[in-house]
N, C-alpha and C positions, 0 to 999 in steps of 0.2 A: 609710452613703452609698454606700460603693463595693459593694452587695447590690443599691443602686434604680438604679446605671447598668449594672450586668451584666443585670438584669432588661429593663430599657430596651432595650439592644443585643437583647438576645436575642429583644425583641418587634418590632423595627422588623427583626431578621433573617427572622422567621417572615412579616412582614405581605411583605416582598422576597418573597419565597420562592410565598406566597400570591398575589401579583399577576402573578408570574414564569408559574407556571402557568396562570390565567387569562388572563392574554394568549395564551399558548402553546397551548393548548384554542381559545379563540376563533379563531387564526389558522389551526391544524388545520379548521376547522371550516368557514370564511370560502372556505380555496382546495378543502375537499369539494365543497362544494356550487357555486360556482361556476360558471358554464357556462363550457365547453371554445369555443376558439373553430373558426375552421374547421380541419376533417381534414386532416392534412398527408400527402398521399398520393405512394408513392416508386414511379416509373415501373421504375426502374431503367437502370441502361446498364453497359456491357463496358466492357473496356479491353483494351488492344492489352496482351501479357505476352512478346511477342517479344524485347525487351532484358532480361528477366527469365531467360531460359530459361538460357543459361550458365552461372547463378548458383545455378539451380535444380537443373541437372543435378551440378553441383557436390557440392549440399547431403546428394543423394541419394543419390550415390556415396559419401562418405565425411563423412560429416555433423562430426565431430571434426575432420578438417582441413579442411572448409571454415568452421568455425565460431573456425580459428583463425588463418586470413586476412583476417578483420575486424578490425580493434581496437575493445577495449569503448569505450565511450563515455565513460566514468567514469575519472578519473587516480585511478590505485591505485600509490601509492609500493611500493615495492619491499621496503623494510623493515616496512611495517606488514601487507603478507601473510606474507612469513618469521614476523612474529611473530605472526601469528593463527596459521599453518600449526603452529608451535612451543605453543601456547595448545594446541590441538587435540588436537593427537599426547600431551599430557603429561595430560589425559582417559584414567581408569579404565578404559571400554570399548576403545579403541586401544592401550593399556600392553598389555592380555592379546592384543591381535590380532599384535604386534609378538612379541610371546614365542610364541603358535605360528607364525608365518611361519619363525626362527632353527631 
């Protein structure tokens, strides 16, 4: 009995599997060939970069501290970089870099 519903399972997984495709081909196929509608065409335009420039001149000059007068955007507790920086450093390749720097 329990040989004719693993059979069962396994046919009605195959036949999933089998129409999963076939839809997925058909749908490939449906938006191929479909016509595009109209051309979206980009004229283009400028923008004023004048409140940009201090920022710029910034970047330029010293890219490191002006990239560390932002604050990242992402809350990074404090302890869980310690311990990645701790994870890191205790890595094979850093153990030997540590040992020629002494």
């Amino acid at each position: 009995m329990s040989d004719e519903i693993i059979l069962l399972v396994q046919l009605g997984l195959v036949l999933i599997a089998a129409f999963s495709a076939l839809f997925a081909t058909l749908l490939f196929f449906h938006q191929l060939y479909q016509p595009r509608g109209q051309e979206v065409s980009f004229a283009g335009s400028g923008f004023d970069a004048t409140p940009l420039q201090p920022r710029l001149q910034a970047v330029r000059h010293d890219y490191a501290a002006a990239l560390h007068l932002q604050p990242h955007p992402r809350f990074h507790p404090q302890q869980l970089l310690e311990a990645a920086r701790h994870s890191v450093l205790r890595l094979a390749y850093f153990q030997d870099r540590e040992a020629e720097q002494k």
